[in-house]
C-alpha angles and dihedrals in degrees: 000000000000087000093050091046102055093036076057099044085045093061091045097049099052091042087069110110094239092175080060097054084048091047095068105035119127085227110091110239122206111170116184144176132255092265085053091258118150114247105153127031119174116214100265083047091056084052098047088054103035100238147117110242088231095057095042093052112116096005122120123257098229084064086058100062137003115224100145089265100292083121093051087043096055081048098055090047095055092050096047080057102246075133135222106017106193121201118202119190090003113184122204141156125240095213088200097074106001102248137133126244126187131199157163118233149182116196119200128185107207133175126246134166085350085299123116113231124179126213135204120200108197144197135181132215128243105213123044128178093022129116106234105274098208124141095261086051093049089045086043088055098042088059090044089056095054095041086057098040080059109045084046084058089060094035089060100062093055093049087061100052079046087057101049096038088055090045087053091049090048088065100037107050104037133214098331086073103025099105089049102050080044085060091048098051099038090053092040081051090053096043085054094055097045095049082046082061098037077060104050127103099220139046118279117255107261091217104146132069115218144188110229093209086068096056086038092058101044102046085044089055090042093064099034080062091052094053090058100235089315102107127051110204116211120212113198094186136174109222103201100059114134119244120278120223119227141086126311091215096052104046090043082059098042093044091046095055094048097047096033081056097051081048096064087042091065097037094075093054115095094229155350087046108189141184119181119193110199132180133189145156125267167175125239111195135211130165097277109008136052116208122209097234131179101226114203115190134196121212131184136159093226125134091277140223113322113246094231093056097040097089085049105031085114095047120097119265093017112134142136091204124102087215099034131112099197092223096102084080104050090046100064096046079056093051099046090032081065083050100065090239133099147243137219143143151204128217147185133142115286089016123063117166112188095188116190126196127206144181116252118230100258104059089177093102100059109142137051 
């Protein structure tokens, strides 16, 4: 009878689909070969990927998504057998229909029929192009807010001397000197504004509606100037994004310190310097809304940001920079915070991405 029983137990138990079981699990399942061809996709892998099992079948990996081979790298060490490679916050692009993807991933290599496979294991995450809104971030934030209210509160005194002294020159000093002393006042009149608004309790009034592309290109041909015909700045836009609304002062601020940033990156490189402006459309999630949001990214092949800044890069005095003041950063998460947007990045050395997310002007479709 014990014999009969588990004999029994034995053929039920291997008549089970087990492909089945595998096939709708919430887990995303990529099995490959030992060559990395697909040979296996359940079905939430087929919609993390955005393929059909059937046309991803055979294909290489490394066709299915673009992450500068860090993917095709954590394959070839499991099956090396260095073991379980995990992957946390793992970025790719799907080439199909241009869109990022982020994950976390363990990759396994395992025997069967004498054959290796690998196996990835996937999940995605729920929330992309979002600072991590945990309570140490939000307290982090509060005290950012009052440090810069209150350095805004010393700034203002001294643009003011700036804006007489260079009234007095204009007259003083006569045409010749006229355009210059025109500069010094009109950019003195925004920084005032914009330190009258670090100050202030509550969110700006996002009265204006505004074309990125116009910030963008102003800001781009500001510190091209600055850089005195050395850098070439390159501008990947999409032309049929909808209006933001905002403020032009404050996104001609918070663009400027970003790119102006990502200037003096590339300037310590030897050569190839590159800055790429790129604008999309996108969705900003919540837990219960999707906003319709214009992302602008900033891209440069400079070194990088150091390991041991990126968990503070948008706290005050934080800087790498001998000259620096770290407060370019932090700025600019004030400023798109008041936004209502957002504000990451990536970074390695040789690739680092600021993306900034903000609300276009008719908020009426706001939800999916």
């Amino acid at each position: 009878m014990d014999t009969f029983a588990t004999n029994s137990s034995s053929r039920s138990i291997q008549n089970i689909d087990y492909a089945g079981l595998l096939h709708n699990q919430a887990t995303s399942v990529v099995v490959l070969n030992s060559e990395f061809h697909v040979m296996y996709l359940n079905e939430s892998a087929q919609s993390l990927l955005q393929i059909s099992s059937t046309r991803a079948e055979g294909r290489l990996l490394s066709e299915l998504i673009k992450d500068n081979d860090q993917m095709s790298s954590a394959c070839r060490k499991a099956a090396a057998g260095q073991g379980e490679i995990r992957l946390r916050n793992h970025s790719f692009m799907l080439p199909s229909i241009v869109r990022e993807k982020v994950i976390d991933c363990i990759v396994t290599a395992v025997e069967e029929a004498g054959k290796t496979l690998v196996v990835l294991e996937c999940h995605e995450s729920k929330v992309i192009g979002k600072i991590a809104r945990d309570e140490d971030f939000i307290d982090r934030q509060r005290s950012n807010r009052e440090l810069i209210r209150g350095m805004a509160h010393e700034i203002r005194n001294p643009l003011g001397g700036i804006r007489g002294a260079a009234q007095l020159m204009s007259e003083e000093a006569g045409e010749k000197f006229r355009d210059y002393t025109r500069i010094i006042i009109r950019e003195t009149d925004r920084l005032t504004e914009l330190v009258n608004r670090m100050q202030a309790e509550s969110h700006v009034d996002l009265e204006q509606s505004i074309n990125i592309h116009n910030v963008l290109e102003d800001v781009r041909q500001l510190v091209e100037a600055e850089s005195n015909g050395q850098l070439c700045i390159q501008q990947d836009y999409d032309p049929s994004l909808p209006l933001v609304k905002g403020n032009w002062d404050l996104l001609v601020q918070a663009l400027f310190n970003v790119i102006r940033n990502a200037a003096e990156s590339v300037a310590v490189t030897s050569d190839n310097d590159e800055i790429v402006l790129k604008t999309r459309i996108d969705r900003l999630s919540t837990d219960t809304v999707k906003t319709q949001v214009v992302r602008v990214e900033v891209k440069d092949n400079g070194p990088g940001v150091p390991v041991d800044l990126a968990n503070r890069i948008f706290d005050p005095m934080v800087t790498n920079k001998p000259s620096g003041s770290g407060l370019g950063l932090p700025i600019t998460a004030e400023i798109i915070a008041q936004l209502n947007g957002t504000i990451d990045f990536k970074s390695r050395p040789g690739k680092t991405i600021f993306r900034m997310f903000i609300p276009v002007a008719d908020f009426g479709e706001n939800s999916e």
